[in-house]
RORORO-791825 format. One record per residue (C-alpha): residue in three letters; x negated, y negated, z negated. Coordinates in steps of 0.05 Angstrom, whole numbers, padded with zeros to 5 digits, always signed. Example, Ala and Ser with C-alpha at 12.3 -4.5 7.8 and 13.67 -1.06 7.14 Angstrom:
% residues 2
ALA-00246+00090-00156 SER-00273+00021-00143 
//
This chain:
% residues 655
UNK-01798-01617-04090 UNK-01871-01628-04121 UNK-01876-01691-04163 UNK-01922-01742-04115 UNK-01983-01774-04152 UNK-02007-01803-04097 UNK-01979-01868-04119 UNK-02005-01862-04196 UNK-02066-01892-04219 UNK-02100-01873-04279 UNK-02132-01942-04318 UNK-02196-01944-04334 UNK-02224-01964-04407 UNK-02215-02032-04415 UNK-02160-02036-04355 UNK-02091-02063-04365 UNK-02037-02001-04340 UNK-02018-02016-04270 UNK-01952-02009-04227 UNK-01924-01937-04230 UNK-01964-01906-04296 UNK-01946-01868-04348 UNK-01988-01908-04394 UNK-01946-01973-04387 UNK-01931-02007-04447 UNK-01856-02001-04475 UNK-01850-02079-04480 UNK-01868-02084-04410 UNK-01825-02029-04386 UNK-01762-02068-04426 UNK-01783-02133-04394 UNK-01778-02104-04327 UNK-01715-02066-04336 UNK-01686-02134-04372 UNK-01707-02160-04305 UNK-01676-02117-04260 UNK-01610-02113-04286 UNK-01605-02195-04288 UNK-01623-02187-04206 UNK-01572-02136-04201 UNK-01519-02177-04234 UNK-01542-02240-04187 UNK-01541-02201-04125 UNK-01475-02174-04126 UNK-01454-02243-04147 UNK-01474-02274-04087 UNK-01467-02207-04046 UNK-01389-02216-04068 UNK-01382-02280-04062 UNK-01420-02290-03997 UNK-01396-02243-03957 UNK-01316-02227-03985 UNK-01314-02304-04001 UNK-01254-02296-04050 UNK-01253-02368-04057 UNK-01252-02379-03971 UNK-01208-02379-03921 UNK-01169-02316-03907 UNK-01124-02294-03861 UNK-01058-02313-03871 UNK-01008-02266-03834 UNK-00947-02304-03868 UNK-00957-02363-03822 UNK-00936-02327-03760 UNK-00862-02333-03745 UNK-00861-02258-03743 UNK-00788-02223-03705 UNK-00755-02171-03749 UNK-00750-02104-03733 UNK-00671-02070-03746 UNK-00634-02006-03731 UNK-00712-01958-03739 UNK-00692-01883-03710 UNK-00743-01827-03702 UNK-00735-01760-03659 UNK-00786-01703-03652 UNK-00805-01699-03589 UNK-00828-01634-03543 UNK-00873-01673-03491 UNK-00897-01745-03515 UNK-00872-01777-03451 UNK-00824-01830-03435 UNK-00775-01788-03403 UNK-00775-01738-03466 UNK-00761-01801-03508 UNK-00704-01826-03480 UNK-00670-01762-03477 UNK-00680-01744-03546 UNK-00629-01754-03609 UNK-00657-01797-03651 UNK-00634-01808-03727 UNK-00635-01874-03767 UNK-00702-01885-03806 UNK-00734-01928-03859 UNK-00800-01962-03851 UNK-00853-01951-03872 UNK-00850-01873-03849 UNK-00881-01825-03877 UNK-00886-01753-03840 UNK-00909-01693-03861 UNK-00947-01637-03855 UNK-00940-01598-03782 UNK-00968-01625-03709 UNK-00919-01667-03676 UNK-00896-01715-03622 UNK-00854-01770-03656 UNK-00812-01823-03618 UNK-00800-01885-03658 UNK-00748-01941-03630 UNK-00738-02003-03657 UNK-00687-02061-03635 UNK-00716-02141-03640 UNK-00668-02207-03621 UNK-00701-02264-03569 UNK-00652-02323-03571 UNK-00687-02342-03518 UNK-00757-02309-03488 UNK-00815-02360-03487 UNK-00851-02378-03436 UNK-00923-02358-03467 UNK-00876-02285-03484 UNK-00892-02246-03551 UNK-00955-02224-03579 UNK-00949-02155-03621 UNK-01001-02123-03658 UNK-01000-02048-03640 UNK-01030-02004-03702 UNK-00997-01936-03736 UNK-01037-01886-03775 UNK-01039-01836-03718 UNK-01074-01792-03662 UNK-01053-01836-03600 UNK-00993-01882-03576 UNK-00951-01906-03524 UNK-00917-01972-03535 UNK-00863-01997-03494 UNK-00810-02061-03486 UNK-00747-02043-03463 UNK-00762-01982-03429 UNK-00830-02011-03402 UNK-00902-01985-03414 UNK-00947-02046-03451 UNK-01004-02000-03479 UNK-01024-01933-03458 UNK-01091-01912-03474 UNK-01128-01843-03466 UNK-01099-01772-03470 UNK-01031-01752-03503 UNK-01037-01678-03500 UNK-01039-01644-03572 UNK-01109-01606-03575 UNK-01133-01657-03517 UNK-01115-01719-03547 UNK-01161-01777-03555 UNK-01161-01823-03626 UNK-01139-01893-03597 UNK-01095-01905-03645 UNK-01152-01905-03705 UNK-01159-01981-03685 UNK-01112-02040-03682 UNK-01099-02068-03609 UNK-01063-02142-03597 UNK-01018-02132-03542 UNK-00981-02191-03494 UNK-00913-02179-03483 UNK-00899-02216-03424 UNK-00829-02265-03414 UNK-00814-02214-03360 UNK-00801-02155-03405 UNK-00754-02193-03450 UNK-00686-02209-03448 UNK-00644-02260-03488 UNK-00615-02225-03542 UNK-00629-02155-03565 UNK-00691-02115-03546 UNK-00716-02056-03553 UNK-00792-02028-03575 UNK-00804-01957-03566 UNK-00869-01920-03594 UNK-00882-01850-03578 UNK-00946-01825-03618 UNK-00989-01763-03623 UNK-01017-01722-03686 UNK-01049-01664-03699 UNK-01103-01647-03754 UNK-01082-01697-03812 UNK-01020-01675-03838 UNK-00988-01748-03839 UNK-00960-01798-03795 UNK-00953-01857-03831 UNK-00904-01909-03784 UNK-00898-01977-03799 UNK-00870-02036-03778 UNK-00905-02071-03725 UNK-00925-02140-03725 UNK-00897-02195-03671 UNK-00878-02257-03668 UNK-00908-02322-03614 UNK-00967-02298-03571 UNK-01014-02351-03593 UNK-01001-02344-03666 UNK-01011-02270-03671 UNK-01085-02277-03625 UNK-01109-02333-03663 UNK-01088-02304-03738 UNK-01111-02240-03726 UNK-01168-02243-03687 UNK-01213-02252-03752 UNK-01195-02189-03776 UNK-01193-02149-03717 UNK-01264-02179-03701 UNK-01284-02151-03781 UNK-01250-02086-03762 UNK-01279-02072-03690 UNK-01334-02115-03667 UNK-01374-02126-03737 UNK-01361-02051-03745 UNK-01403-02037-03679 UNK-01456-02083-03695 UNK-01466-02051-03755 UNK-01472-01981-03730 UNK-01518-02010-03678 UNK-01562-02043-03728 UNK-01570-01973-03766 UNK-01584-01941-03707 UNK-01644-01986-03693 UNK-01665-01980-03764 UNK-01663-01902-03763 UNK-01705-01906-03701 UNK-01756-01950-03732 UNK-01750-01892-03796 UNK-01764-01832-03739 UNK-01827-01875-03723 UNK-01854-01876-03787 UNK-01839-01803-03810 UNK-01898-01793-03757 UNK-01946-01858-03774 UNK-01933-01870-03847 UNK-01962-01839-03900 UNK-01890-01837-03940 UNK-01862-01790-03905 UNK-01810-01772-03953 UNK-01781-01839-03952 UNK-01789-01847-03876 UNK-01750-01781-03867 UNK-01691-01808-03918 UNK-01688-01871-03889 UNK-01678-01845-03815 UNK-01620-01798-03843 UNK-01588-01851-03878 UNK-01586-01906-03825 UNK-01557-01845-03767 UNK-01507-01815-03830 UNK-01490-01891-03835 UNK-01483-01900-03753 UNK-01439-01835-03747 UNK-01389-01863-03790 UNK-01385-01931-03763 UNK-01373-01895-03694 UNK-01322-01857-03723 UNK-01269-01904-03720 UNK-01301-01933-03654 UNK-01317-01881-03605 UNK-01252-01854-03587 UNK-01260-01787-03543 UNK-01299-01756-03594 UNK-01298-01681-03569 UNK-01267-01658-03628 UNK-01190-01630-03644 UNK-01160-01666-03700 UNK-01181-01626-03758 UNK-01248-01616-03724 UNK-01250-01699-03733 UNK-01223-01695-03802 UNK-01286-01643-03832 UNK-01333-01691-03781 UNK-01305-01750-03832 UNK-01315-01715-03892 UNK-01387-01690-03870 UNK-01410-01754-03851 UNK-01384-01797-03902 UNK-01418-01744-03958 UNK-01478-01742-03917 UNK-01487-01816-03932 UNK-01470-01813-04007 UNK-01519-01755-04015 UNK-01573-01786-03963 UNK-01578-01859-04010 UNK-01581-01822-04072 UNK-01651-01786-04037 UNK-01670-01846-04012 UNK-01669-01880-04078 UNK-01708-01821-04106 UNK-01765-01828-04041 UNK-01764-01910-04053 UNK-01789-01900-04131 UNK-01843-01870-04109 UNK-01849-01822-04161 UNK-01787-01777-04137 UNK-01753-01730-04188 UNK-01773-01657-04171 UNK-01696-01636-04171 UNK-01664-01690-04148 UNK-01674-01685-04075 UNK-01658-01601-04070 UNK-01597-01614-04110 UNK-01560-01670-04062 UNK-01571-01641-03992 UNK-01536-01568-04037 UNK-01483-01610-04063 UNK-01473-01638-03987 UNK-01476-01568-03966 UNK-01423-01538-04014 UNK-01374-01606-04000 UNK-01380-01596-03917 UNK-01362-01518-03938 UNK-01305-01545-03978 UNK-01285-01582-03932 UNK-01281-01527-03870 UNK-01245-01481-03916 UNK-01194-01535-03946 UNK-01176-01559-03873 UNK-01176-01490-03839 UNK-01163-01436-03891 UNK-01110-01483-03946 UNK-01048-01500-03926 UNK-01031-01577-03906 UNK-01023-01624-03943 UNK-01058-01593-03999 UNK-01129-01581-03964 UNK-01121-01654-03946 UNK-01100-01689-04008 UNK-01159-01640-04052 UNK-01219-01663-04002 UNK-01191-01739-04005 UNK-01193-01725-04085 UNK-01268-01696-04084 UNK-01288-01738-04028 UNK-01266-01801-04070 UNK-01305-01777-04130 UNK-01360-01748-04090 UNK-01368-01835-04065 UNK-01363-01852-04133 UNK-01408-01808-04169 UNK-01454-01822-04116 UNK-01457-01898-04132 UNK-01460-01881-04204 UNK-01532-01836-04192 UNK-01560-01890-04156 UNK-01548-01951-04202 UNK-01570-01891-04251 UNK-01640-01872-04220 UNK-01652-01947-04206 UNK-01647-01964-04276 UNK-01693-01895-04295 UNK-01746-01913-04256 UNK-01748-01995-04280 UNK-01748-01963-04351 UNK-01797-01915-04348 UNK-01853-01952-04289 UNK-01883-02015-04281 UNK-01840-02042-04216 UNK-01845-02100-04177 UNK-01793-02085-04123 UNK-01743-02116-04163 UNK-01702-02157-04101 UNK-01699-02089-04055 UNK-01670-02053-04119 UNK-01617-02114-04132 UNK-01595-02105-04054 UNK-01596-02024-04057 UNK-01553-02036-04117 UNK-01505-02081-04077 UNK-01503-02003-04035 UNK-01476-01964-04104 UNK-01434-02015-04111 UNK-01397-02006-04042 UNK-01402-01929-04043 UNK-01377-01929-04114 UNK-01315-01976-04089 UNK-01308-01936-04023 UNK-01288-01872-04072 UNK-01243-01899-04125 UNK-01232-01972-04104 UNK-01155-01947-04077 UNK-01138-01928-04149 UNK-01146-02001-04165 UNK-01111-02031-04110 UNK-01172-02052-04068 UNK-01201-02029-03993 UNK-01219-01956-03993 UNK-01272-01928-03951 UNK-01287-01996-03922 UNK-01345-02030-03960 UNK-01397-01991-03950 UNK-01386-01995-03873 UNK-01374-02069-03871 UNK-01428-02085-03916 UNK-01485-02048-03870 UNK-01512-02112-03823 UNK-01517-02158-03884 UNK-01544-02101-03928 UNK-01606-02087-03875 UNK-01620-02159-03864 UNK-01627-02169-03939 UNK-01678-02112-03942 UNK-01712-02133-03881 UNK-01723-02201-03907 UNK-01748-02162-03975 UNK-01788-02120-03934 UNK-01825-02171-03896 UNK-01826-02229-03960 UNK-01859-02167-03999 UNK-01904-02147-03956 UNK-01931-02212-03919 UNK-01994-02218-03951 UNK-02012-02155-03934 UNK-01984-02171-03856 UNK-02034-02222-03861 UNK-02082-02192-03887 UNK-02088-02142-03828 UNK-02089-02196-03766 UNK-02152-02229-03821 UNK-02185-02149-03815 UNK-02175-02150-03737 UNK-02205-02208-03728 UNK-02274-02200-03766 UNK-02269-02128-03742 UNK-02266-02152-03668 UNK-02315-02206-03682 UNK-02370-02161-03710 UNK-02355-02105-03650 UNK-02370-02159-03604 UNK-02433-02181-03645 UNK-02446-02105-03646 UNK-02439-02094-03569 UNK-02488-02157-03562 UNK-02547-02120-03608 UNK-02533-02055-03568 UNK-02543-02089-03503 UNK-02602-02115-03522 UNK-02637-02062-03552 UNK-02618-02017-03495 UNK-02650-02065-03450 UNK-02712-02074-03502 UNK-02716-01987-03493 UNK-02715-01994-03410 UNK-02769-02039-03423 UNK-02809-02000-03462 UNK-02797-01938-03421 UNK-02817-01980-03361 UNK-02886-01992-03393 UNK-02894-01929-03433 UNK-02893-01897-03360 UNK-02939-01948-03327 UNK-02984-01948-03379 UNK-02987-01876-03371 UNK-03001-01879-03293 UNK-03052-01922-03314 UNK-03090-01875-03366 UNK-03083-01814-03299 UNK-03114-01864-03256 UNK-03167-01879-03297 UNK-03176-01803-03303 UNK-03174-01786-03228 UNK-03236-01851-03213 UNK-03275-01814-03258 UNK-03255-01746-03235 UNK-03239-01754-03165 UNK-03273-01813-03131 UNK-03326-01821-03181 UNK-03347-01752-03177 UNK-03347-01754-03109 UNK-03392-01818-03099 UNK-03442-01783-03149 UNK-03443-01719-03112 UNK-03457-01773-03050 UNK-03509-01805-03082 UNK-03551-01732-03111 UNK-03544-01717-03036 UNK-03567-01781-03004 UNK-03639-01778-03056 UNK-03648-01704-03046 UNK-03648-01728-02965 UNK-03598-01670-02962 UNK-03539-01713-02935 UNK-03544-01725-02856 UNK-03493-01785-02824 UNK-03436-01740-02806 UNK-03430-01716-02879 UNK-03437-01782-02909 UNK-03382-01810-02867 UNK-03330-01760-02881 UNK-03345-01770-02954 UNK-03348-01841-02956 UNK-03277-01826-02913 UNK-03248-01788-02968 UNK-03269-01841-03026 UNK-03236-01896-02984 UNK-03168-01854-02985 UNK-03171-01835-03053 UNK-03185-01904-03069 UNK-03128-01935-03020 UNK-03076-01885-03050 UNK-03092-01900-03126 UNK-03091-01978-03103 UNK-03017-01963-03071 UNK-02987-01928-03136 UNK-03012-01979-03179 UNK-02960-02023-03152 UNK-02904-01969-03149 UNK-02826-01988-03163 UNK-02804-01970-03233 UNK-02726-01994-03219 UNK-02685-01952-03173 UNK-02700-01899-03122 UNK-02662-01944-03069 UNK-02721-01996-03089 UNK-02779-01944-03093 UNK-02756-01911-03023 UNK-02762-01971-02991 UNK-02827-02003-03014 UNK-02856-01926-02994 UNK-02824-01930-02930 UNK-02859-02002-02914 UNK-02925-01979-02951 UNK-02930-01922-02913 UNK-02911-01923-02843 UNK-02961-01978-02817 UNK-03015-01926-02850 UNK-02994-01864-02819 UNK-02977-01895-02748 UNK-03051-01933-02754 UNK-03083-01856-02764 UNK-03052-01847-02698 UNK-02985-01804-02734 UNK-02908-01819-02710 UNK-02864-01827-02765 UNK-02789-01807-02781 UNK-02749-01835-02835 UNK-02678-01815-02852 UNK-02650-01821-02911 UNK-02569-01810-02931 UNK-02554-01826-02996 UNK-02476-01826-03020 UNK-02479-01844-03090 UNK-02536-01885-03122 UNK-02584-01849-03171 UNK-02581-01848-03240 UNK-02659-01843-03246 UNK-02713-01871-03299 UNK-02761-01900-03287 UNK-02813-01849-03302 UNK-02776-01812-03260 UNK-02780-01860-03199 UNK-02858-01865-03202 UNK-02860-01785-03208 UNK-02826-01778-03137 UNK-02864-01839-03110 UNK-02928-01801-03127 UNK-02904-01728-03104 UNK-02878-01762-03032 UNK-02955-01803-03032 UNK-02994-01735-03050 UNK-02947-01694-02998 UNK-02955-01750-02939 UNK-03037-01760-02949 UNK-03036-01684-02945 UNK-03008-01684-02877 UNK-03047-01728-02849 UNK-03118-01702-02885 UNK-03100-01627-02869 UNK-03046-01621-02828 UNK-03073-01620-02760 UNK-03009-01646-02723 UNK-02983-01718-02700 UNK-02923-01735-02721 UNK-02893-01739-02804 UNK-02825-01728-02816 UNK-02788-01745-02889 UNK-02712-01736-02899 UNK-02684-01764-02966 UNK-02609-01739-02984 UNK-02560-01731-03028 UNK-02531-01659-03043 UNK-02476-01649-03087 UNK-02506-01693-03146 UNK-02578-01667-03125 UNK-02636-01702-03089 UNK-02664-01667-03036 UNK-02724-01693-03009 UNK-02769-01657-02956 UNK-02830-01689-02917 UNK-02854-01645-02857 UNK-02908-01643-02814 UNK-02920-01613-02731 UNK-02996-01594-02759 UNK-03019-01518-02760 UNK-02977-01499-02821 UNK-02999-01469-02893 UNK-03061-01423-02895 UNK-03066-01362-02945 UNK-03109-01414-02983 UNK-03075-01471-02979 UNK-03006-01438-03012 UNK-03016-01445-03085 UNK-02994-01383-03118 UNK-02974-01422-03190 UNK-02971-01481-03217 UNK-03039-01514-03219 UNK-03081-01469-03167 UNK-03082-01491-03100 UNK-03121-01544-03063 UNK-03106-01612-03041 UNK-03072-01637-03095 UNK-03009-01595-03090 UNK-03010-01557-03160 UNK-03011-01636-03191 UNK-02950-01643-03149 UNK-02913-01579-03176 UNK-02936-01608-03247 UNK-02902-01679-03228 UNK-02839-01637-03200 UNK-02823-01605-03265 UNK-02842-01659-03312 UNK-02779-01699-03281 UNK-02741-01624-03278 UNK-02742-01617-03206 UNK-02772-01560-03164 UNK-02824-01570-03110 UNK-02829-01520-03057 UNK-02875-01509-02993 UNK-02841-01476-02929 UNK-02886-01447-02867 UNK-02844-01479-02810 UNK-02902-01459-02750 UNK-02913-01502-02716 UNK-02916-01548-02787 UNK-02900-01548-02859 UNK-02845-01572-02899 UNK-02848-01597-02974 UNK-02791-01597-03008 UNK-02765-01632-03077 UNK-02700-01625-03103 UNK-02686-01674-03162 UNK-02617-01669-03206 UNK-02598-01754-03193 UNK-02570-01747-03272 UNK-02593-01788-03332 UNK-02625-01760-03393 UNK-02687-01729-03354 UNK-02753-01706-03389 UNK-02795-01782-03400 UNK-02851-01742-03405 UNK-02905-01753-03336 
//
């Protein structure tokens, strides 16, 4: 795997050699691995102190008055049922038993005196290194768990059980205690002697350690499944993905094994169980050493490649040893490797822990003290038999106090920096609100501007059209009146024709620059007293489903194409009655105002933009500087003007 620089920095002249470079001075590099190795040594103090508590209370199995056992006999049975038991021959045995190395159905009986049975009855702790079991008193069933059948069976008797042996069941004097057990895949049935003795002795002395053995076992496995969720999250959010991806296999390596011993109808025959042990448990030896490697930071190129093919080759191993090798010796060589697999294991990470404090700059020093409490247990869990102590158990057991350590590292290391980030969301948040303000503002500054951009541009046209329209015509007027070439008729339709010009410019001076809901209605109350006082009737209908998304520029460009296209029909039109029908179709404005008159003449229609009399190539100019199209239909009797208007925003501004 490629070496990761991401995390090196290269000093600068002048600048001291920081965390993780190659530069770092050797007397700083000996001061941190002097460092590390004192926290190591403290924090398997206190881990083994703490949590074993040599020095604490233990539990004391010697202060139960415990019933002997006598006269142990053992028969192979054919069937691992009661009535198979009972009819077998059993011969006289010596406890502890060990059996070896083909399937079997065993039938262990055992004889216990009662002087007289108590009240509370008998509590017996029922535990043999089997498959499954049936215990019974004097010929009756106390504990039956789960499935007996060789190939079928399930693994309840991988746990301890406390079972109440009721006064009922006993008799004064001799008893008997029958145990008829199951196993197939590990090639030996070890049977010991139970313990028993008063009911409330046995539950109260043992319930420490059967808590240790079954519930602190679950809440371990549960504790690395959370973890290895949290790892799946970041393999996809964090920019470590290495370590991310490590950590996740770890903490679900770690979770399989706890459930090992836990969930009990694993689907699995007996030597499919054992190579699922074996897999697992070197799955987690070879997943820590990578995670060690990802956690430096700067991970080895090799190491990485090299533990998931030494994982590889072991599972192999394994699946030929247990399948292929005769029993026991398949068993007792994968036990050997897998023992010095653990160990070795522990050894490369206390090793590559102490290679990366000696040649780096590193800070991390309590999460390297706790993930050397880790080597420690796998190191035990390999070899820690050959010295007398638990094997295969401290690892497991140590899980829930391991992760809360590193949590608590986790979060003490990275606080500021937790900090830190709610101090960025707050200024961040603070200036986007500041930021939304300004924007608001300034939009509302542009509208404004529009607004009077456009006005002031109606204004400039107006000008233009006095001194083009009405002014020209009250010159032409007055040339006529001093020539004596303008009679009384002449001079009142001209006179006629100012006054409208004049009235219509006064009207659109005061046009709506808001909304076409606003404009539409200050036309419709402009307009109708006008037309109905030239002696016109007037329709208005107007549907609109959705309200316009119109400038304002826009707004006063209709408002002048419906004032042109109304004075039109009443100057030229010839009729008595103005229709105009506003609607809304399909996201398009679709405005026609009609007339009963005569209808368009040949040269009336204008035949392009800008030709045409009566104002009507100013209105196809108006039309298009908005993007709309204006159109003029022939309906005999009448004519109809049309505008069709997209209602969208971002519109040409231009009039």
């Amino acid at each position: 795997m490629a070496h990761d620089e991401s995390h090196v920095r290269r000093p600068a002249d002048g600048v001291q050699p920081t965390e993780g470079s190659p530069l770092t001075p050797p007397s700083s590099r000996t001061r941190s691995l002097v460092r590390l190795i004192a926290s190591i040594l403290l924090a398997q103090a206190l881990f083994w102190g703490l949590f074993y508590m040599p020095w604490g209370p233990k539990p004391s199995f010697d202060k139960i008055d415990r019933i002997p056992f006598a006269n142990a006999q053992l028969a192979e049975l054919t069937r691992p049922t009661p009535s198979a038991a009972d009819a077998a021959t059993h011969r006289k045995v010596n406890l502890p038993y060990v059996d070896c190395c083909d399937p079997s159905y065993l039938s262990l009986k055992m004889t216990f005196e009662v002087p007289e049975p108590p009240v509370e009855g008998l509590g017996l702790v029922a535990f043999q290194q089997v498959d499954n079991f049936i215990y019974r008193i004097n010929g009756s069933i106390i504990h039956q768990r789960g499935r007996m059948d060789m190939g079928r069976q399930t693994f309840h008797g991988q746990r301890p059980y406390v079972l109440h042996v009721p006064q009922g069941l006993l008799k004064a004097g001799e008893n008997e205690l029958s145990i008829i057990t199951v196993r197939e895949g590990h090639p030996y049935t070890d049977l010991i002697e139970p313990l028993m003795g008063p009911h409330r002795q046995v539950q109260e002395l043992t319930a420490l350690r059967l808590w240790q053995t079954v519930d602190y076992r679950m809440l371990g496995g549960m504790l690395t499944l959370t973890l290895g969720l949290f790892g799946l999250i970041m393999i996809f959010r964090s920019q470590e993905k290495r370590f991310a991806f490590w950590l996740t296999v770890l903490c679900w390596a770690w979770t399989a094994y706890a459930a090992y011993g836990l969930y009990l109808s694993l689907p699995l025959s007996g030597v499919g169980r054992l190579i699922f042990f074996f897999a697992v448990t070197a799955l987690v030896n070879s997943s820590l050493v990578c995670f060690i490697d990802a956690w430096t930071r700067r991970p080895l190129p090799w190491v990485q490649p090299v533990m998931m093919a030494v994982w590889a080759a072991f599972t192999a191993v394994a699946v030929y040893a247990m399948y292929v090798m005769p029993q026991p010796s398949g068993h007792d060589l994968m036990t050997a490797l897998w023992g010095w697999f653990g160990f070795a294991a522990g050894v490369a990470v206390v090793v590559r822990l102490l290679w990366h404090f000696a040649v780096a700059e590193e800070v991390r020093v309590l999460e390297a003290s706790i993930l050397s409490v880790c080597a420690v247990c796998l190191a035990l869990d390999g070899i820690g038999g050959k010295f007398g102590l638990l094997s295969g158990a401290y690892l497991i057991e140590s899980a829930p106090l391991l992760l809360l350590a590193m949590l608590i590292a986790f979060i003490q290391r990275n606080f500021h920096l937790f900090q830190s980030a709610l101090s960025l969301n707050s200024l961040l948040e603070s200036n986007l609100k500041k930021r939304e303000a300004e924007l608001e503002e300034a939009h509302q500054r542009e509208r404004q501007l529009t607004e009077l951009q456009a006005r002031n541009e109606e204004r400039r046209r107006l000008m233009q059209d006095m001194h083009d329209g009405v002014g020209g015509q009250l010159v032409g007027l007055l040339l006529e009146v001093r020539r004596g070439a303008a009679d009384n008729e002449r001079m009142a339709e001209g006179l006629q024709a100012a006054m409208d010009e004049i009235r219509l410019m006064i009207d659109s001076v005061d046009a709506p620059g808001t909304s076409l809901e606003t404009m539409l209605c200050v036309f419709e109350n402009r307009v109708r007293p006008r037309v109905e006082g030239a002696g016109f009737g007037f329709d208005w209908d107007v549907h609109m489903n959705t309200p316009a998304d119109l400038s304002p520029n826009e707004v006063l460009q209709i408002f002048r194409v419906m004032q042109e296209a109304v004075t039109n029909a009443m100057k030229h039109s010839g009729g008595d009655r103005i229709s105009v029908t506003v609607k809304d179709l399909d996201g398009t404005l679709d405005l026609s105002i009609r007339d009963n008159g005569h209808g368009l003449t040949e040269n009336d229609a204008p035949r392009q933009v800008g030709q045409g009399g009566h104002g009507l190539g100013n209105m196809s100019m108006r039309a298009q500087s908005i993007g709309g199209e204006l159109a003029w239909e022939d309906a005999r009797p009448g004519t109809c003007v049309r505008l069709r208007v997209p209602l969208r925003s971002g519109l040409p501004q231009a009039a």
